[in-house]
C-alpha positions in Angstrom: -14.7 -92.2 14.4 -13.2 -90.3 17.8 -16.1 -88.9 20.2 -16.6 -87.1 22.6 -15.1 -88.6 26.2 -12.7 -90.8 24.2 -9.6 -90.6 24.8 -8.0 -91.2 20.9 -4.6 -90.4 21.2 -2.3 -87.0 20.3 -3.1 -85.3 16.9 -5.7 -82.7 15.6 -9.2 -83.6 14.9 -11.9 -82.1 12.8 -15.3 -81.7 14.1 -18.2 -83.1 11.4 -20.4 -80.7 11.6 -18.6 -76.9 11.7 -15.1 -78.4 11.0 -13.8 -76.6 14.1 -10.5 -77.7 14.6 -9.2 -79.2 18.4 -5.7 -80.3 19.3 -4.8 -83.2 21.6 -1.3 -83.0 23.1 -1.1 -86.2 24.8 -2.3 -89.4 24.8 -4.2 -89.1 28.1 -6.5 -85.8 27.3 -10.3 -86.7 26.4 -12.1 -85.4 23.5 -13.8 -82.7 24.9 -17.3 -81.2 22.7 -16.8 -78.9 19.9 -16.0 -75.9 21.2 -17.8 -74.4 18.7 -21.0 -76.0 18.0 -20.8 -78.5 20.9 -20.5 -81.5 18.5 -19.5 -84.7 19.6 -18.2 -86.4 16.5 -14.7 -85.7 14.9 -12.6 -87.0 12.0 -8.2 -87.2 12.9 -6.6 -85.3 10.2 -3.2 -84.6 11.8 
């Protein structure tokens, strides 16, 4: 499960907890906290 300061490669990720939606573009951007709810756990769906 991809959290927060990882860096889990391009795709879209689903926050667990408001489902927020954030989009990496490349392979070196961290997963920053839901921008949302400040969340630090996500699922990859895309």
């Amino acid at each position: 499960m991809p959290t927060t300061g990882e860096k889990p490669g391009i795709g879209l990720y689903l926050c667990l907890k408001c489902y927020q939606q954030v989009r990496l573009d490349d392979d070196t951007d961290t997963l920053p906290p839901c921008p949302r709810c400040n969340h630090t756990e996500f699922i990859k769906i895309g």
